[in-house]
Short mmCIF file of the C-alpha atoms (twelve columns), coordinates in Angstrom:
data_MODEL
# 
_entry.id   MODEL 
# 
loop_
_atom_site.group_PDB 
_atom_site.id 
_atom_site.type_symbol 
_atom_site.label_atom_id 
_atom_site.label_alt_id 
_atom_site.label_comp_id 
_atom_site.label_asym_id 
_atom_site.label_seq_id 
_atom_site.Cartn_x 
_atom_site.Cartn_y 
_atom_site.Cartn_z 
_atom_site.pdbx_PDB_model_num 
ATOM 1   C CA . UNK A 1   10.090  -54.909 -67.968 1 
ATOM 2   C CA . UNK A 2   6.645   -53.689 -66.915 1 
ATOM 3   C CA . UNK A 3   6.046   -50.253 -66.816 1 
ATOM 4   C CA . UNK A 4   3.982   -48.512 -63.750 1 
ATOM 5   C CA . UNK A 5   1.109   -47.143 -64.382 1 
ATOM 6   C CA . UNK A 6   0.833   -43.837 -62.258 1 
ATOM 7   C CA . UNK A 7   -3.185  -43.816 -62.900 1 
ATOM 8   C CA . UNK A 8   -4.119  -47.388 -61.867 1 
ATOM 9   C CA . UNK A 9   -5.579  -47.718 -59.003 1 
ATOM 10  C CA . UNK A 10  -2.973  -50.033 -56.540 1 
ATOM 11  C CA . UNK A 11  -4.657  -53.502 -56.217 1 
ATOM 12  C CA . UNK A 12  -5.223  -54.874 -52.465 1 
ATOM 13  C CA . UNK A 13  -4.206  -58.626 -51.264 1 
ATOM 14  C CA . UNK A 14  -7.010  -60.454 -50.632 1 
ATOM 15  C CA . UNK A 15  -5.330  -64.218 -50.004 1 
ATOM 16  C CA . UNK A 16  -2.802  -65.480 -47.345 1 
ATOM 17  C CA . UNK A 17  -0.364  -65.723 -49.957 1 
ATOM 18  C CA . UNK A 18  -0.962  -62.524 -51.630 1 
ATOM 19  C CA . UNK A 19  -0.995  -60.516 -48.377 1 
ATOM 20  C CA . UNK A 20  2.581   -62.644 -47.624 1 
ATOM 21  C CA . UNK A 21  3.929   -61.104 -51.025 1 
ATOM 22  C CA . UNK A 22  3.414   -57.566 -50.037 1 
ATOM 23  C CA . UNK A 23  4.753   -58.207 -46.425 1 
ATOM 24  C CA . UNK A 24  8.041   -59.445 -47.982 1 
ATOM 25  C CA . UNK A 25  7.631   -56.254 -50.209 1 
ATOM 26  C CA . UNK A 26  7.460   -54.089 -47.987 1 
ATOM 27  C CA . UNK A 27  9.992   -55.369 -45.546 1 
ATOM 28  C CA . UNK A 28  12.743  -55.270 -48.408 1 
ATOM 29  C CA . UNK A 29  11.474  -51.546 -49.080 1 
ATOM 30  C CA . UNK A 30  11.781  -50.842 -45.380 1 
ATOM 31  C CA . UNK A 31  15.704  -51.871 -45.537 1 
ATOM 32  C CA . UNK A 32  16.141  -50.806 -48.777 1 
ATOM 33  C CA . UNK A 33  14.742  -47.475 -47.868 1 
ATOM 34  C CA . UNK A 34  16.552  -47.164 -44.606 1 
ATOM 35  C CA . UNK A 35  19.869  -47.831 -46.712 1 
ATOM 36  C CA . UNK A 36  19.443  -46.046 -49.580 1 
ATOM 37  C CA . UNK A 37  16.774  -43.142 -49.345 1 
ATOM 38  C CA . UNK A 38  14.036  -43.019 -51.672 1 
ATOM 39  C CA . UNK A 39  16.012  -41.863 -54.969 1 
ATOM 40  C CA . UNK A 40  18.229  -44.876 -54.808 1 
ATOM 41  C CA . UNK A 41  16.047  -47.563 -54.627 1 
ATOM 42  C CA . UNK A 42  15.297  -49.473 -57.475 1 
ATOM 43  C CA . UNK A 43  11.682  -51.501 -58.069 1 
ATOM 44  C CA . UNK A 44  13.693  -53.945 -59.869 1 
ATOM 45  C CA . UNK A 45  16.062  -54.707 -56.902 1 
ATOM 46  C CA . UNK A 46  12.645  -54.468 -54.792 1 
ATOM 47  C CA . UNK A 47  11.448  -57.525 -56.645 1 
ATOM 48  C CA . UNK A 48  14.207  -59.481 -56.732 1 
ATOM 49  C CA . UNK A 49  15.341  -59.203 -53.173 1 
ATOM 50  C CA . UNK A 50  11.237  -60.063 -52.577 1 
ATOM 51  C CA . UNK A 51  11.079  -63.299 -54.772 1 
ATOM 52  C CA . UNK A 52  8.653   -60.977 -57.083 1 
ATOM 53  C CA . UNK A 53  8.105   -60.777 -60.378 1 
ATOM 54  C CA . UNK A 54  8.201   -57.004 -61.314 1 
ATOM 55  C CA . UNK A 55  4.257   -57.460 -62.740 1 
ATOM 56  C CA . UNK A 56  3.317   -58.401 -59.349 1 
ATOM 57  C CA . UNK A 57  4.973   -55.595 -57.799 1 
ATOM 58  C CA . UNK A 58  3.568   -52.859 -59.654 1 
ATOM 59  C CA . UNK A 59  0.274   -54.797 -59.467 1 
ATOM 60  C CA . UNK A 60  0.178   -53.579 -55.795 1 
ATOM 61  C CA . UNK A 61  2.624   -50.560 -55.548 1 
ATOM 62  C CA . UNK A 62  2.567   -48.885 -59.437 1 
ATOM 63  C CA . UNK A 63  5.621   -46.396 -58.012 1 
ATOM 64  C CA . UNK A 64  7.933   -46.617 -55.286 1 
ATOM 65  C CA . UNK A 65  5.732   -43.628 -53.778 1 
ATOM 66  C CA . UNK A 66  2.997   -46.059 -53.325 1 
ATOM 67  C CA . UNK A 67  5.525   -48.115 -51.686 1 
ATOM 68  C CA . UNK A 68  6.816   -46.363 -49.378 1 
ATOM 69  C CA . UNK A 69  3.229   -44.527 -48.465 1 
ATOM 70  C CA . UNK A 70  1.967   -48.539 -47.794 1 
ATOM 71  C CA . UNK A 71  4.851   -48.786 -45.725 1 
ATOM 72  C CA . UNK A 72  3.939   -45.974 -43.738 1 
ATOM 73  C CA . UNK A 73  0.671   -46.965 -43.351 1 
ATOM 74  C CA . UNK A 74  1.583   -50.300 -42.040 1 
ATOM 75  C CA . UNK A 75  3.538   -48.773 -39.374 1 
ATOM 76  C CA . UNK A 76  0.610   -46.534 -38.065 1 
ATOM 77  C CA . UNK A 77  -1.678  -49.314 -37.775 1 
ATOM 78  C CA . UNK A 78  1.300   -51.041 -35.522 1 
ATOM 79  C CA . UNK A 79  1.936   -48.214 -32.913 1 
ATOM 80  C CA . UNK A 80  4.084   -48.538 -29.783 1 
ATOM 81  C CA . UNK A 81  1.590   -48.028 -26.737 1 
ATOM 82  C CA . UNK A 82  3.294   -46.938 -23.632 1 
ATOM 83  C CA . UNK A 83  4.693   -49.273 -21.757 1 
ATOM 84  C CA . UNK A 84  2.738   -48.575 -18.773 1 
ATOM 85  C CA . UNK A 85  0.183   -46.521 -19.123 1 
ATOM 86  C CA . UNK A 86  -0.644  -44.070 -16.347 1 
ATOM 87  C CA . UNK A 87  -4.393  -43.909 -16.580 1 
ATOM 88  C CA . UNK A 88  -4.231  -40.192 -17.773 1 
ATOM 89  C CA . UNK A 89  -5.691  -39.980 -21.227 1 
ATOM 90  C CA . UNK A 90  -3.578  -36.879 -22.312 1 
ATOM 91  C CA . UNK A 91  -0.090  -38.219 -20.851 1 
ATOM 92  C CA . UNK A 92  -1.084  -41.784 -22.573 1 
ATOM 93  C CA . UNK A 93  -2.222  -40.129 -25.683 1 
ATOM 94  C CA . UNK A 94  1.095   -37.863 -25.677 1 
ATOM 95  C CA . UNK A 95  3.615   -40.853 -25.109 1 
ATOM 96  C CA . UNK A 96  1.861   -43.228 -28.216 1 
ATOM 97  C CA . UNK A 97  2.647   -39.760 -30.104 1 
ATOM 98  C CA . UNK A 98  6.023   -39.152 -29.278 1 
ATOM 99  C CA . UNK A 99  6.901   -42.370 -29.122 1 
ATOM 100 C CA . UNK A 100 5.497   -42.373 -32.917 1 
ATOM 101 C CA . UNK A 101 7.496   -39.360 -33.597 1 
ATOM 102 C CA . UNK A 102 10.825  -40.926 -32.157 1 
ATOM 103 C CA . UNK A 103 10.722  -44.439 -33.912 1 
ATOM 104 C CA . UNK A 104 9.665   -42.734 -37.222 1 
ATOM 105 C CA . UNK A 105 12.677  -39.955 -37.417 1 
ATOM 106 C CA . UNK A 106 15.132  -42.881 -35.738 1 
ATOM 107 C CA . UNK A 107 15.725  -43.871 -39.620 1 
ATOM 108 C CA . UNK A 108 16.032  -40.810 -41.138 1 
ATOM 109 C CA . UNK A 109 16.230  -42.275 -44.992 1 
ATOM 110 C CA . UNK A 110 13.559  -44.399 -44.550 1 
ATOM 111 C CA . UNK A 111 11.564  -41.446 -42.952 1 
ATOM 112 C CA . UNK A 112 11.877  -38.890 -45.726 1 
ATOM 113 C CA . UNK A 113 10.607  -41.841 -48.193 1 
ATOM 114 C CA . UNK A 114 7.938   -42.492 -46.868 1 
ATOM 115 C CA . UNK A 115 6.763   -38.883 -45.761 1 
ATOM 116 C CA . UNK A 116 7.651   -37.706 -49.225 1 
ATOM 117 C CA . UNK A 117 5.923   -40.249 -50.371 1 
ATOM 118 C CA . UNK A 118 2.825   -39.619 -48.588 1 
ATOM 119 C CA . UNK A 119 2.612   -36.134 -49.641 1 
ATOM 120 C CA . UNK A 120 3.084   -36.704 -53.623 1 
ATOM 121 C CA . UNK A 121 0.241   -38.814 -53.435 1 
ATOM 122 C CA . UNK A 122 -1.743  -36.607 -51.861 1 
ATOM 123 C CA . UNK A 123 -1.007  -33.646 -53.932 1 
ATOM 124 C CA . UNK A 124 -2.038  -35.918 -57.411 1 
ATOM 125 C CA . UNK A 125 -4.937  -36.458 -55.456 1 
ATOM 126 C CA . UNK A 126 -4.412  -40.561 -55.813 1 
ATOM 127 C CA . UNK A 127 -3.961  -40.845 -52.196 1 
ATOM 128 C CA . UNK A 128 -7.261  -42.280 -50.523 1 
ATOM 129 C CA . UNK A 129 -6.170  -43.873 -47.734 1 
ATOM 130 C CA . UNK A 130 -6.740  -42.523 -44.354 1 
ATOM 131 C CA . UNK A 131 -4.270  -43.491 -41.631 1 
ATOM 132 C CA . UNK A 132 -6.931  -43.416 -38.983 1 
ATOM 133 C CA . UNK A 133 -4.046  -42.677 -36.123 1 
ATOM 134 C CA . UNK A 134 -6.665  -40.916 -34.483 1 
ATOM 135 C CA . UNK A 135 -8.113  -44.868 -33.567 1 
ATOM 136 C CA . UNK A 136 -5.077  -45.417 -31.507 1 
ATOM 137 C CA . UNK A 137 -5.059  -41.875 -29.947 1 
ATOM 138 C CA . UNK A 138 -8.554  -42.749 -28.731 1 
ATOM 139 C CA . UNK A 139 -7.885  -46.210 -27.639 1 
ATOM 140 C CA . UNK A 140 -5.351  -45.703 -25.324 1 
ATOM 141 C CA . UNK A 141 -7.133  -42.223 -23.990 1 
ATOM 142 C CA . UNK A 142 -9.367  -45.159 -23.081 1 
ATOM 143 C CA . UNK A 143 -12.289 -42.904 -25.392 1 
ATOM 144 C CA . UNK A 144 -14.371 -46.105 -25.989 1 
ATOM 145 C CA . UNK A 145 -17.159 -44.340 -26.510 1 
ATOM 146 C CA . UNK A 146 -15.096 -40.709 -27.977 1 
ATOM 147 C CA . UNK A 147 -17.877 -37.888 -28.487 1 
ATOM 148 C CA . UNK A 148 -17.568 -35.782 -31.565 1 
ATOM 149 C CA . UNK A 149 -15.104 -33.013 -29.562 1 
ATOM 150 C CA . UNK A 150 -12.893 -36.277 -29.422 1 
ATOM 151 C CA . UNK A 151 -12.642 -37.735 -32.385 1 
ATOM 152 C CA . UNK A 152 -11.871 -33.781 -33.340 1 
ATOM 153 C CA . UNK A 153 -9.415  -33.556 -31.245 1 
ATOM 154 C CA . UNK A 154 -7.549  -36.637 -31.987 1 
ATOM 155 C CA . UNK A 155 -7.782  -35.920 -35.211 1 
ATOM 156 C CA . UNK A 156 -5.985  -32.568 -35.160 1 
ATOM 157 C CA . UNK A 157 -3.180  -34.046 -33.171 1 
ATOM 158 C CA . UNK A 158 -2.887  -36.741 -35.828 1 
ATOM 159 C CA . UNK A 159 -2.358  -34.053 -38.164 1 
ATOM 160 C CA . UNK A 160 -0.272  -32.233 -36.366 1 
ATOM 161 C CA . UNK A 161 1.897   -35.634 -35.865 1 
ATOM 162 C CA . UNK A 162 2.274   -35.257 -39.599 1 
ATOM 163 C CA . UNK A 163 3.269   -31.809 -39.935 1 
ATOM 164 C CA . UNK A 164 5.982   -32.577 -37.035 1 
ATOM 165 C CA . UNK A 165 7.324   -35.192 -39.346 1 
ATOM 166 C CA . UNK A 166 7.076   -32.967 -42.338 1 
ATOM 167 C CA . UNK A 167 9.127   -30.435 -40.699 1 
ATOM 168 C CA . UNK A 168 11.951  -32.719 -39.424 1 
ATOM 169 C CA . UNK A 169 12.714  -34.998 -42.513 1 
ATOM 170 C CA . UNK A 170 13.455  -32.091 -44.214 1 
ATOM 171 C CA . UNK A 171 15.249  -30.686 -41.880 1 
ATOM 172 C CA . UNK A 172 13.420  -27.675 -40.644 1 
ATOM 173 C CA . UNK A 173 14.157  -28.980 -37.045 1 
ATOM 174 C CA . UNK A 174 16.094  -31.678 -35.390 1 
ATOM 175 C CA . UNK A 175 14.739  -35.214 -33.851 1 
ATOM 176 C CA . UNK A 176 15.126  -34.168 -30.426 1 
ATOM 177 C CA . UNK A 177 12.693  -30.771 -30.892 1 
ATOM 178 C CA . UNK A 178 10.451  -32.655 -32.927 1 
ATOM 179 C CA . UNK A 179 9.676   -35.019 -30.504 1 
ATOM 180 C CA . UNK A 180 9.102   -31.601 -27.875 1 
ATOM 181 C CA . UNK A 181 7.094   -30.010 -30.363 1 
ATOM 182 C CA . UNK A 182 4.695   -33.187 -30.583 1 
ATOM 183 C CA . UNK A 183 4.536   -32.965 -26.937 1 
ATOM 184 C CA . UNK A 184 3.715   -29.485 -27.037 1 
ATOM 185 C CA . UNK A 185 1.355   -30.157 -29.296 1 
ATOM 186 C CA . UNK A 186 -0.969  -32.522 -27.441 1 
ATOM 187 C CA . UNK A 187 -0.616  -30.271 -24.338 1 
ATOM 188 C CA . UNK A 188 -2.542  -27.605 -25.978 1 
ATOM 189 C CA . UNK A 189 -4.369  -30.081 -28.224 1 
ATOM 190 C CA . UNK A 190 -6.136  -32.143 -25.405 1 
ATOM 191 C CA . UNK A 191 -6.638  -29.980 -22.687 1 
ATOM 192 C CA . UNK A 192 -9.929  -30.127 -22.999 1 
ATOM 193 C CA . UNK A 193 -9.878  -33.789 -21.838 1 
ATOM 194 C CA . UNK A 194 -8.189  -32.348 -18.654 1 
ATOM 195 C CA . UNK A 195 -10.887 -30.239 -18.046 1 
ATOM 196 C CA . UNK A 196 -13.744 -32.592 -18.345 1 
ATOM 197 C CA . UNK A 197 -11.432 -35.011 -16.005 1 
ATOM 198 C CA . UNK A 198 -11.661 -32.332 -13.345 1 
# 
């Protein structure tokens, strides 16, 4: 069997059928994950279940941490926007972050994964990929044209999104405070945009 190489750099898709083999990876890691947790899963079974051969599949993900961080990053480009926004940027910007915080931590397995993921990546420094949440935070703010205060601002609330998460897959504090700590959190975060509305 192929081996991962931890140093490689993760190739990216580039064709319709390449980009179709790492959606049906990633959706079989996504219920895999959910299932199992992130110790359990195996990249053989991963391949298999995706019609894969295991070459290809470390080709793109060279350890089930770069798995489940692509996973997570495929979710953040996907958010939920409220359902009806209200026209206020800071109750809009709040709800896409709750509402972020409360589909994440709804699978709790799949959640550590990918979160623990995430972070070993980071800390071997192989982790380049910026989630760019802070696009969506602007967007439905309705910040088309954000000044630098915003971008700042949505940036430190999309960091603070992650240390929410952080805190609640390991169990530092439950689903249901998370998601009042996130709300906290952009309360004090973006009441600057309150200001400049008034």
């Amino acid at each position: 069997m192929p081996s991962a190489s931890r140093g490689r750099e993760p190739a990216s898709p580039s064709t319709p059928a390449q980009k179709a083999r790492c959606d049906r990876i990633l959706s079989v890691a996504a219920k895999l994950g959910a299932r199992q947790g992130l110790e359990a899963v195996r990249m053989q079974e991963v391949a298999d279940r995706s019609e894969v051969s295991t070459a290809t599949l470390y080709r793109y993900y060279p350890t089930k941490h770069h798995l489940f961080a692509a996973l997570l990053f495929r979710y953040s480009q996907h958010p939920s926007l409220p359902a009806k926004p209200s026209g206020c940027p800071i109750t809009d910007a709040t709800e896409l972050m709750v509402q972020m915080v409360r589909s994440t931590l709804a699978v709790p397995l799949l959640a550590k994964a990918m979160i623990v993921s995430v972070n070993v990546l980071r800390a071997e420094s192989e982790f380049a990929r910026d989630f760019q949440v802070r696009r969506s935070i602007l967007a439905v703010a309705g910040k088309s044209a954000p000044t630098a205060e915003d971008a700042q601002l949505a940036l430190l609330v999309e960091q603070m999104a992650f240390g929410v998460l952080c805190w609640a897959v390991m169990g530092e504090t439950t689903p249901d405070q998370a998601e009042r700590n996130m709300r906290k959190a952009c309360a004090l975060l973006l009441a600057p945009w309150r200001d400049a509305a008034e």
